[in-house]
C-alpha positions as CSV (number, residue, x, y, z in Angstrom):
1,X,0.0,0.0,0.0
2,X,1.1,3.3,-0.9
3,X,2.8,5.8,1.8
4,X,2.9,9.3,0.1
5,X,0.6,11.9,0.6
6,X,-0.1,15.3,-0.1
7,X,-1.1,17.6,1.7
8,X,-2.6,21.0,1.2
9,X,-3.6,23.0,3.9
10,X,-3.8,27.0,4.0
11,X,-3.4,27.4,7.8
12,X,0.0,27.3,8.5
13,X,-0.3,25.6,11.9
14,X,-2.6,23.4,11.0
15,X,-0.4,22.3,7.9
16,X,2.2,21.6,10.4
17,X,0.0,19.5,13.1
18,X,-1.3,17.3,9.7
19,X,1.9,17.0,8.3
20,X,3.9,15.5,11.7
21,X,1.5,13.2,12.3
22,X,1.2,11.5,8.9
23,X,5.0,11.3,8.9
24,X,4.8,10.0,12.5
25,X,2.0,7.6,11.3
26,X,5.2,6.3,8.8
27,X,3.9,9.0,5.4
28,X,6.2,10.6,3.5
29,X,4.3,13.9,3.1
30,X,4.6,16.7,0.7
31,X,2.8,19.6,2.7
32,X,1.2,22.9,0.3
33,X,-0.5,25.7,1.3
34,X,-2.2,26.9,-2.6
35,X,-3.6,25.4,-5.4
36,X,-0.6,26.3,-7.7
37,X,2.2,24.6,-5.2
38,X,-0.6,21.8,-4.5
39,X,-0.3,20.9,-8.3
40,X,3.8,21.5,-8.7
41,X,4.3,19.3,-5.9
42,X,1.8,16.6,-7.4
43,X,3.3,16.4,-10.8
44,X,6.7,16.2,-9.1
45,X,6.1,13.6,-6.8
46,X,3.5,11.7,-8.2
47,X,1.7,11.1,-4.1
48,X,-0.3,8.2,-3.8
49,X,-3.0,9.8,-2.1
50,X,-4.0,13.7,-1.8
51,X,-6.0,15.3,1.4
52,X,-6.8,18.9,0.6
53,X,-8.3,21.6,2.2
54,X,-11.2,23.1,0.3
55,X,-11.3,26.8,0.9
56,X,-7.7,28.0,0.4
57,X,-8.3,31.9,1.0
58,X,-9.4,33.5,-2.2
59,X,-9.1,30.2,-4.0
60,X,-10.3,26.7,-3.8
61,X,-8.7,23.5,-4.3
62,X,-10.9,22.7,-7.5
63,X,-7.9,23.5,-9.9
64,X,-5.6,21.4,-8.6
65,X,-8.1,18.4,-8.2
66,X,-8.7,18.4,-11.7
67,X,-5.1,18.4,-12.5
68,X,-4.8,15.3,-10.5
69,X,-7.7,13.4,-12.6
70,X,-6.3,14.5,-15.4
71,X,-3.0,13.4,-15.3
72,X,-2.3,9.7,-16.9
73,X,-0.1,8.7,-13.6
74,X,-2.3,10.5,-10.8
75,X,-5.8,10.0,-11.7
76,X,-6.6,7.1,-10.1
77,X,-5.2,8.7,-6.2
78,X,-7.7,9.1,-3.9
79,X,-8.9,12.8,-2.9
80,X,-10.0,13.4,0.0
81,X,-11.2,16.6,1.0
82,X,-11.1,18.5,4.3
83,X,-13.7,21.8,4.5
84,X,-14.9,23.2,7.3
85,X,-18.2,23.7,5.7
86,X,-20.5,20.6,5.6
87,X,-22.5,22.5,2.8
88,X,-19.6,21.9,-0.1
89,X,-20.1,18.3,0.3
90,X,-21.6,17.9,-2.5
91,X,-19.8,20.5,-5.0
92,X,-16.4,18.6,-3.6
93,X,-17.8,15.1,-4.8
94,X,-19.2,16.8,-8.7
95,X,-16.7,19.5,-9.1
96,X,-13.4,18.4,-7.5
97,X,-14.2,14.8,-8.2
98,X,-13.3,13.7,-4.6
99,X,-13.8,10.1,-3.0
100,X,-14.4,11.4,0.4
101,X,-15.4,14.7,1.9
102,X,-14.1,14.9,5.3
103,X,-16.1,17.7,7.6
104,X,-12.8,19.8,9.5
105,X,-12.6,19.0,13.5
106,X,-12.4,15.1,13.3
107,X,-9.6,13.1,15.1
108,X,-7.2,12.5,13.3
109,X,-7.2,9.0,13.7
110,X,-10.9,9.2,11.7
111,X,-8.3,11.1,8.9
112,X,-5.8,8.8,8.7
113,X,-8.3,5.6,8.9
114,X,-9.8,6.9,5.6
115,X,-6.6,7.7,4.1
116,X,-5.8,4.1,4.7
117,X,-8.6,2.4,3.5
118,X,-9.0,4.6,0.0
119,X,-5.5,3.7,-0.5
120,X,-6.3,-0.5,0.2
121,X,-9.1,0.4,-1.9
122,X,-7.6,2.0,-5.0
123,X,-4.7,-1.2,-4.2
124,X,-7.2,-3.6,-5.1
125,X,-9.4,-1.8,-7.7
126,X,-6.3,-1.1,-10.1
127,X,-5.4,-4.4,-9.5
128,X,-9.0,-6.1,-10.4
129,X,-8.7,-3.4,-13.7
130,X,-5.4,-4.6,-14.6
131,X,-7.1,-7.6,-15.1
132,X,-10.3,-6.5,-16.0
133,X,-11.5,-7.8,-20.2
134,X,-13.0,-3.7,-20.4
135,X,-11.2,-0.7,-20.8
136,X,-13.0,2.5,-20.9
137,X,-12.2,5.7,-23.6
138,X,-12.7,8.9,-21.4
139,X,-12.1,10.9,-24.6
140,X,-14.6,9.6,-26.7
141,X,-17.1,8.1,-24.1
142,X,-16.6,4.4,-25.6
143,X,-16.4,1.2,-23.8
144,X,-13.7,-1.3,-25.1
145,X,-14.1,-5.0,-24.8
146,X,-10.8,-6.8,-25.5
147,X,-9.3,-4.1,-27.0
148,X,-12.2,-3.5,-29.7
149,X,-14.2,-0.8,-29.3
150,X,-17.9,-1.9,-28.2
151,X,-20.2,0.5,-27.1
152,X,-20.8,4.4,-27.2
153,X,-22.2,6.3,-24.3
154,X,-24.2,9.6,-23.3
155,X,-22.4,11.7,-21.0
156,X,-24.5,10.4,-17.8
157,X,-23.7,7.3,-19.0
158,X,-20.3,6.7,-19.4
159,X,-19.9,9.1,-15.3
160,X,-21.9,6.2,-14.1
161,X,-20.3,3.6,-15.5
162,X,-16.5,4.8,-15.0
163,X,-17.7,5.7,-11.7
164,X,-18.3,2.1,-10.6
165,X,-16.1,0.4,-12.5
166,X,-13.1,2.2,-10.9
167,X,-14.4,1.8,-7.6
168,X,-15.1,-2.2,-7.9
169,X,-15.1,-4.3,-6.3
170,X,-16.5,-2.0,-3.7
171,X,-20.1,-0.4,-3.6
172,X,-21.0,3.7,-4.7
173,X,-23.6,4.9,-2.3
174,X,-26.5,6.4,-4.4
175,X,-25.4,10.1,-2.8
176,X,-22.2,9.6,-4.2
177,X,-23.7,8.9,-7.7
178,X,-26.3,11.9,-7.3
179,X,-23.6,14.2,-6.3
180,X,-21.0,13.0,-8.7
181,X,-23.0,12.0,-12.3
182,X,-26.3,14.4,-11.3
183,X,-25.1,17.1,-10.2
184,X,-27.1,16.4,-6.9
185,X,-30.5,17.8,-8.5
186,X,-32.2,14.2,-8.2
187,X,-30.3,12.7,-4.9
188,X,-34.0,12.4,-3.3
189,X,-35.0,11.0,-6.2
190,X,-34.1,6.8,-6.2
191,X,-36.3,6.7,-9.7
192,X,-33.5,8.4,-11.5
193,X,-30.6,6.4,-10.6
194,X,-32.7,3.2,-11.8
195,X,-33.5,4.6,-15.3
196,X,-30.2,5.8,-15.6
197,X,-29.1,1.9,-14.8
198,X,-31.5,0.7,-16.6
199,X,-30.6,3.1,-19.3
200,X,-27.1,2.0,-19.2
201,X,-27.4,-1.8,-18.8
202,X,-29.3,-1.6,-22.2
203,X,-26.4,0.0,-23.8
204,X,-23.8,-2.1,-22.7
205,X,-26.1,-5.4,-23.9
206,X,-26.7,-8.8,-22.4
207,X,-23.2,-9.8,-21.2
208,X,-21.9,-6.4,-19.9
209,X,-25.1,-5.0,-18.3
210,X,-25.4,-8.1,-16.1
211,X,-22.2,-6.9,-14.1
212,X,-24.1,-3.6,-13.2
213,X,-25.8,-4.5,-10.0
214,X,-27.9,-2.9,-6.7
215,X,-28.0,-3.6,-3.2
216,X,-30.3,-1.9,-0.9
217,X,-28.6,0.7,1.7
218,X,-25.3,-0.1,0.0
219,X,-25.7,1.4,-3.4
220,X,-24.5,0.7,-7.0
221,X,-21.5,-1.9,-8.0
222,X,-19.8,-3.1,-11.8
223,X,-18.7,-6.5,-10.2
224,X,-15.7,-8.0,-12.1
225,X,-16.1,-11.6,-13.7
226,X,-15.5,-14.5,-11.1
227,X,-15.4,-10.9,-8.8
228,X,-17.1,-10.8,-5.2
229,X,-19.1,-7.9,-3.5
230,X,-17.2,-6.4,-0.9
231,X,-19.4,-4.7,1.0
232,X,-17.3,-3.0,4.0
């Protein structure tokens, strides 16, 4: 499991507190207090993992975040994001792309837990995709199945599907999905999510839309051939 972490924090002292515990905790850390050193310091160290701060003065983090998914050896790192404002939840998870919004004023020990266990997770999800027979085409919204192109998607689509299939073998939460492919205008709304999957499962045909599946309270999951659910 990976060890480096990033770290952007505007508050000087805090910066400081967050960084000597991760190193304490055995991280090599890479501590920032902007967006523009936040995204120097990522493409020169390539982290494994990134917890931002949100609100960085007259800036946010959003920038740098997309940096991050955007570049071919970062874009899989977890994000999570620390705000003191429970409110940007949701604009953290659509805009910034984030796998976890953190609220400010939790132990530590609840930081560094979810550090750890987004960085097992991404461990075993880019492991599953390494051997996955599907490879997805950001660019052009296309689904490959053994290296031939197979299906096209709409927009919604292809979030929804990328969405789960990089997080397998681990359930999304349907606020996550809401928040991430809907912009959050239908998370009270379970009715869109199933059209959307139903939508989707169409698209990819027979063989692939089987592997898009539900649980109740646990949310949406692409599960690998010969995969299992994993549902902690």
């Amino acid at each position: 499991m990976g060890n480096t972490i990033l770290i952007t924090e505007d508050h000087q002292f805090s910066l400081k507190l967050l960084t000597r515990y991760f190193t304490d905790m055995g991280f090599t850390v890479f501590p920032a207090e902007n967006t523009r050193d936040t995204i120097r310091l990522a493409a020169q160290n390539l982290p494994d993992c990134f917890l931002l701060d949100y609100n960085l003065g007259a800036e946010t983090i959003t920038p740098a975040c997309l940096f991050i998914r955007s570049h071919e050896r970062l874009k899989n790192a977890p994000i999570l994001i620390l705000s003191g404002e429970s409110e940007k939840a949701e604009e953290c998870y659509r805009s910034c792309q984030a796998d976890v919004f953190i609220e400010k004023g939790k132990p530590y020990q609840e930081v560094l837990a979810a550090v750890n266990r987004h960085l097992r997770r991404t461990e075993v999800a880019i492991s599953a995709l390494k051997q996955s027979d599907i490879s997805l085409d950001p660019g052009n919204l296309r689904v490959f199945r053994h290296a031939y192109p197979d299906v096209q998607l709409s927009v919604e689509q292809f979030k929804f599907f990328s969405l789960l299939f990089k997080r397998s073998p681990d359930f999304v939460p349907e606020e996550e999905i809401c928040a991430a492919v809907l912009g959050g205008a239908a998370c009270s709304k379970r009715d869109a999510i199933n059209m959307l999957a139903h939508r989707l499962r169409q698209r990819l045909g027979p063989q692939l839309g089987k592997r898009i599946k539900s649980m109740k309270r646990l949310g949406w999951i692409y599960v690998q051939p010969r995969a299992r659910f994993n549902s902690k």
